[in-house]
VEXDRENVO-848465 format. One line per 3 residues: number of its first residue (from 1); their letters; for each residue x negated, y negated, z of N, C-alpha, C, CB. Coordinates in pm, whole numbers, plus 50000, padded with zeros to 5 digits. Glycine has a CB too. Example, Ala and Ser with C-alpha at 12.3 -4.5 7.8 and 13.67 -1.06 7.14 Angstrom:
VEXDRENVO-848465
1> as> 48681/50569/50780/48770/50450/50780/48680/50330/50780/48869/50447/50905 ~ 48715/50225/50708/48633/50106/50714/48710/49997/50787/48592/50060/50572
end
This chain:
VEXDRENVO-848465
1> xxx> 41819/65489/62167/41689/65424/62164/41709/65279/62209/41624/65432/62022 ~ 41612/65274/62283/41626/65082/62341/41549/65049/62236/41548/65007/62520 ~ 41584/64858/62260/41528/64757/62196/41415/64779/62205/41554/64643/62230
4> xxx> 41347/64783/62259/41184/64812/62355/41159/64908/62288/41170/64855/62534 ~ 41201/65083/62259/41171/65199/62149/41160/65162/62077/41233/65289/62111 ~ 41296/65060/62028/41309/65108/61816/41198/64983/61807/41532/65064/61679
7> xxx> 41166/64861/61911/41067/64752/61853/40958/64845/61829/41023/64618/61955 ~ 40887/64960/61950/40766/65028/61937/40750/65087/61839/40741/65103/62019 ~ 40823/65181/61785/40796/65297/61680/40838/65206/61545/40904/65460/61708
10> xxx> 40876/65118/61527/40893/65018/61374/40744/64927/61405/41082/64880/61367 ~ 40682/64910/61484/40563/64845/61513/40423/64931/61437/40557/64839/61682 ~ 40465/65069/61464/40360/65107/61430/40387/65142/61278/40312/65207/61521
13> xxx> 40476/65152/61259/40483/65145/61075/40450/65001/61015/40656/65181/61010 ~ 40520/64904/61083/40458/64808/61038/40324/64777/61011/40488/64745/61091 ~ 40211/64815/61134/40096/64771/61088/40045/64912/61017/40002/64705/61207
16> xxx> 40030/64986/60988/39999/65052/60866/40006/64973/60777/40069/65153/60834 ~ 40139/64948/60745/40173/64893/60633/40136/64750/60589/40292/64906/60635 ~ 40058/64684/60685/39984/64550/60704/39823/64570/60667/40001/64497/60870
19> xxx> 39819/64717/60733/39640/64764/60703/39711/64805/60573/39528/64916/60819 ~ 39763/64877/60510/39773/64919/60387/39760/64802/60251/39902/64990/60395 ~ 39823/64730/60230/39830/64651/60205/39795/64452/60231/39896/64710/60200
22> xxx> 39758/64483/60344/39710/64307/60391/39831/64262/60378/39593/64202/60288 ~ 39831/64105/60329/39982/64017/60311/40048/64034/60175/39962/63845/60325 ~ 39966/64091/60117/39998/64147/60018/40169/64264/59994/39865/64209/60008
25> xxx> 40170/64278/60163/40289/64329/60207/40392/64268/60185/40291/64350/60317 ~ 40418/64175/60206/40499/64081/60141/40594/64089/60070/40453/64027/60086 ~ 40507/64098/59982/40558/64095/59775/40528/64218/59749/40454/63981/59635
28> xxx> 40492/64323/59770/40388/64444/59681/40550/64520/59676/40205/64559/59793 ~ 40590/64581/59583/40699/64690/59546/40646/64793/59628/40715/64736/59380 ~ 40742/64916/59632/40698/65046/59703/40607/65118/59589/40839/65147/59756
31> xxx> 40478/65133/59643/40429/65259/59573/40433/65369/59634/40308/65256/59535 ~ 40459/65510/59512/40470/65607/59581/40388/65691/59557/40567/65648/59581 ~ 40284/65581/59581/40146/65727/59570/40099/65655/59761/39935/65693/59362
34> xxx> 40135/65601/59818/40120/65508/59933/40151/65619/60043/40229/65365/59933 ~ 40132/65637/60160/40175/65763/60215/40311/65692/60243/40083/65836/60349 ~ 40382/65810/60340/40573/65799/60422/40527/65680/60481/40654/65944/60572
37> xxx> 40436/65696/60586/40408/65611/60685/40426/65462/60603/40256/65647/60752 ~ 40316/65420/60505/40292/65307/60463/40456/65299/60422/40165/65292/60352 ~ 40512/65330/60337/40648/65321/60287/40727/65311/60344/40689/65390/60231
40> xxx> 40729/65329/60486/40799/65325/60595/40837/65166/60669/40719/65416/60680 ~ 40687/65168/60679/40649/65031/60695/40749/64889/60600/40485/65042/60644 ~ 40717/64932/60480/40729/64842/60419/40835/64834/60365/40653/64829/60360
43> xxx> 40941/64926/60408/41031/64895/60408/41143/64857/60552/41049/64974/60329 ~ 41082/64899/60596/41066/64798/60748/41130/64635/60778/40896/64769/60765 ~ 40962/64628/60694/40910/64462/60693/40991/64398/60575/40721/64438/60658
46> xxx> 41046/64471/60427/41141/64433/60324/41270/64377/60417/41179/64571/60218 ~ 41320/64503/60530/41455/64497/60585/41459/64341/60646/41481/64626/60706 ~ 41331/64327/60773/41321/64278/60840/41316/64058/60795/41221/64374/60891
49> xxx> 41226/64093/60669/41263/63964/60642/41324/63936/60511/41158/63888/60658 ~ 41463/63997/60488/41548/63975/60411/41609/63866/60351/41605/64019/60447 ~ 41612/63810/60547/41723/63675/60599/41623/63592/60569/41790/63655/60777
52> xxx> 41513/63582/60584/41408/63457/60590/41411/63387/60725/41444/63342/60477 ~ 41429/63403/60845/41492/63348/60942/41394/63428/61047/41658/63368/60941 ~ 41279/63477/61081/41228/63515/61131/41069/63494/61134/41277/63593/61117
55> xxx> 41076/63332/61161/40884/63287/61162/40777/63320/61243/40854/63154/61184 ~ 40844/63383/61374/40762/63414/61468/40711/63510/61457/40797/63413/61565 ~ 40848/63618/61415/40751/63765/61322/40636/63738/61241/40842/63848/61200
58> xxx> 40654/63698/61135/40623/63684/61000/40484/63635/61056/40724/63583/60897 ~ 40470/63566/61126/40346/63489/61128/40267/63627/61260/40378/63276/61194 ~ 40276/63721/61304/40284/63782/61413/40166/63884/61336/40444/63831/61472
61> xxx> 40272/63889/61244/40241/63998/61117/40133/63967/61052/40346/64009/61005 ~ 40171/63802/61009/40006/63734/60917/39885/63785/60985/39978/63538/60925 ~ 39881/63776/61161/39777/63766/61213/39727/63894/61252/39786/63683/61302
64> xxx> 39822/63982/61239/39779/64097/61251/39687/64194/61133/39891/64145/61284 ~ 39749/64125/61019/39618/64131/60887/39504/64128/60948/39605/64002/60773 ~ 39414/64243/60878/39280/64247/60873/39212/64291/61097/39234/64049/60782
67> xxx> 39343/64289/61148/39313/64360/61276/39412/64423/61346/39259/64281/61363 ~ 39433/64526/61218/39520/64651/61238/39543/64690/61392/39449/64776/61165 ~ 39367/64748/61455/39364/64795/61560/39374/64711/61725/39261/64858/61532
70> xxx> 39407/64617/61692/39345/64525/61778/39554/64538/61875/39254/64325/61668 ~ 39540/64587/61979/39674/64643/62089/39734/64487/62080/39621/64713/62297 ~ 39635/64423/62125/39711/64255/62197/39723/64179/62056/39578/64133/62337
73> xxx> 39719/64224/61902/39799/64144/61818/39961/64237/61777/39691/64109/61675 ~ 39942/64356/61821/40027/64494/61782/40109/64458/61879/39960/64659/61791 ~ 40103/64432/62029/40156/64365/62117/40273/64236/62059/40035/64320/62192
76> xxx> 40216/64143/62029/40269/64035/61973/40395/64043/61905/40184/63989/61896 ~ 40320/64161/61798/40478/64245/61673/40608/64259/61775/40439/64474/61597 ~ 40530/64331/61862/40636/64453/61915/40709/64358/61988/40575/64596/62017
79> xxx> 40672/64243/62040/40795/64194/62135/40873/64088/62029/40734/64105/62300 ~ 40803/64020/61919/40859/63944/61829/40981/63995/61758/40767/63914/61744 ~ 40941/64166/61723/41052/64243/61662/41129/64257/61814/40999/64404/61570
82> xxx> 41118/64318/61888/41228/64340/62034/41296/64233/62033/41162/64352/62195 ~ 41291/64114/62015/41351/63974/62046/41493/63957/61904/41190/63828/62031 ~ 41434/63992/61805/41473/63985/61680/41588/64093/61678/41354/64005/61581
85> xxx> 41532/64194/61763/41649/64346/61726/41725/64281/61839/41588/64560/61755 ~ 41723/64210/61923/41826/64230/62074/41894/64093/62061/41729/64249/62257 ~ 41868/64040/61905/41916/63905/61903/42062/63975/61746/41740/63749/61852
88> xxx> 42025/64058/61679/42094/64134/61591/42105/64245/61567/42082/64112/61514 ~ 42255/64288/61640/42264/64448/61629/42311/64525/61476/42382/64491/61745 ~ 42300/64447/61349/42338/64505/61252/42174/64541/61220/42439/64420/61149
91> xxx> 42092/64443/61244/41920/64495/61179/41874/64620/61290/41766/64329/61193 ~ 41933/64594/61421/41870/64721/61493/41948/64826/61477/41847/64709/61639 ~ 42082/64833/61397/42130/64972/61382/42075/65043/61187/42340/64953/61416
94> xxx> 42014/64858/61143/41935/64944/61030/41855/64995/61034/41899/64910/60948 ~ 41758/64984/61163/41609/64993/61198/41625/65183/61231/41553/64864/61366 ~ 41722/65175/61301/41764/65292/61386/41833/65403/61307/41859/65245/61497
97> xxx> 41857/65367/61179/41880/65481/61110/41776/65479/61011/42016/65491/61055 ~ 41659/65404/60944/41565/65402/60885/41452/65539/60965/41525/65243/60884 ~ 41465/65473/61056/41375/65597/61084/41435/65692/61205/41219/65542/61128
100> xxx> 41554/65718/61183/41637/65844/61186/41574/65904/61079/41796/65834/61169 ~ 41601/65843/60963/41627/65936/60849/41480/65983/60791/41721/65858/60730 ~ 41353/65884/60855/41215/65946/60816/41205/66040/60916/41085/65847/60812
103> xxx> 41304/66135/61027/41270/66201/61099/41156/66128/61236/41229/66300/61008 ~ 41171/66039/61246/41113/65938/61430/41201/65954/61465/41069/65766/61470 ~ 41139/65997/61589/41207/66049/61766/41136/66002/61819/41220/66198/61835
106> xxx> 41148/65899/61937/41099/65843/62020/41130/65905/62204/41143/65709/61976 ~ 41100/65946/62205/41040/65958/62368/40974/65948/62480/41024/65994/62392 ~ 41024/65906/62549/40942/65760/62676/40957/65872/62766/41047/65563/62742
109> xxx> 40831/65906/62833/40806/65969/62960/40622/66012/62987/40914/66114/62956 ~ 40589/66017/63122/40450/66065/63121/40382/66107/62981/40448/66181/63210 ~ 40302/66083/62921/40210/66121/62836/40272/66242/62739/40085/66160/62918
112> xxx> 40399/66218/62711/40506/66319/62623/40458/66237/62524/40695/66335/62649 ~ 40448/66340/62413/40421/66274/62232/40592/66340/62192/40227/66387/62096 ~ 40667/66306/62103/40753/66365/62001/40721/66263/61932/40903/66400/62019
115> xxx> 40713/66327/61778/40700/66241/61623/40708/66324/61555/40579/66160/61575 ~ 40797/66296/61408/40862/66323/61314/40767/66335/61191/40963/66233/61308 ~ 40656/66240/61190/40564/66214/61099/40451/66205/61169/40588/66107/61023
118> xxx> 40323/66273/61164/40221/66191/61192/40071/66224/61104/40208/66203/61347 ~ 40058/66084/61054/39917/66081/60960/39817/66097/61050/39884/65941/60874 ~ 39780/66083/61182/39697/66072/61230/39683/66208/61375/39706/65926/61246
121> xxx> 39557/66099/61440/39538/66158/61570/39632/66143/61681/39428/66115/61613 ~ 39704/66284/61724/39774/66229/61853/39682/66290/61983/39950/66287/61860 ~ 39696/66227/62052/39589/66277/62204/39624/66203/62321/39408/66241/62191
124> xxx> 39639/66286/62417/39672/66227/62564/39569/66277/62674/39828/66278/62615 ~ 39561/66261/62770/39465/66291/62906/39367/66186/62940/39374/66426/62890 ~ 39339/66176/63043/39262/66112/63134/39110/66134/63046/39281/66183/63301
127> xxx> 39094/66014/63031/38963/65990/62969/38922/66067/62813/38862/66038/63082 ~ 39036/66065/62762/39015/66173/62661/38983/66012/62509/39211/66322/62647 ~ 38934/66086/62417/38842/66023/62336/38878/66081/62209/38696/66039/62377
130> xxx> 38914/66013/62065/38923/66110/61980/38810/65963/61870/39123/66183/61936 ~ 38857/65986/61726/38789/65924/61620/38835/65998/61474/38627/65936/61652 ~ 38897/65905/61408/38923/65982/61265/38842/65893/61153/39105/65990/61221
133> xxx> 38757/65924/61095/38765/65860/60988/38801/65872/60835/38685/65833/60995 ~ 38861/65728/60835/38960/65741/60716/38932/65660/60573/39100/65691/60769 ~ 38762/65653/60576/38717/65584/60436/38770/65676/60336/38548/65563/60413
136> xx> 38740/65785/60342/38692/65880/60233/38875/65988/60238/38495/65991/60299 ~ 38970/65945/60280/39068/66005/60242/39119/66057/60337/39051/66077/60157
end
């Protein structure tokens, strides 16, 4: 897995785990009534700022609170963490067996999905459209 993979697929646990919790991510212990995904996340983001030495994340992350969906703050994560993993290969070989071990497989090619976990909607094609809603559970 490249820097560029393991930043993508720890990106998207992360913001779960940012919508799950807000900044509250932070500090909040693991609950395990929280789904894999969220737990995933957040232990992620535990690994990730261990050192304390990572402001550009951290603040990447702040802003990504409260706009989960929004690509160009998810964007931001993903290259803040890429920079962070290609600057330390002991956190990207923790990253890389973290979610080994939640079963993530990452695969880069034309509109190929592989995933190990997924809470949600996966969908590919030209103009294709989906919608989940997730008030009610």
């Amino acid at each position: 897995m490249t820097m560029t993979e393991l930043a993508a697929a720890a990106t998207a646990y992360v913001a779960e785990a940012v919508n799950a919790y807000g900044l509250a991510v932070f500090t909040r212990a693991q609950d395990d009534a929280a789904g894999a995904t969220v737990n995933l996340g957040h232990r992620i983001l535990r690994r990730l700022f261990r050192r304390g030495d990572a402001p550009e994340l951290e603040e990447a992350v702040r802003e990504l609170d409260g706009n989960h969906d929004d690509e160009d703050l998810r964007a931001v994560v993903r290259v803040q963490l890429r920079k962070l993993l290609a600057s330390d290969a002991e956190l990207a070989q923790d990253l890389r067996r973290m979610l080994g071990e939640a079963g993530v497989r990452v695969t880069v090619g034309d509109r190929g999905v592989v995933t190990g976990v997924n809470e949600g909607i996966i969908q590919t094609g030209d103009g294709s459209a989906a919608f989940q809603d997730r008030r009610n559970g």
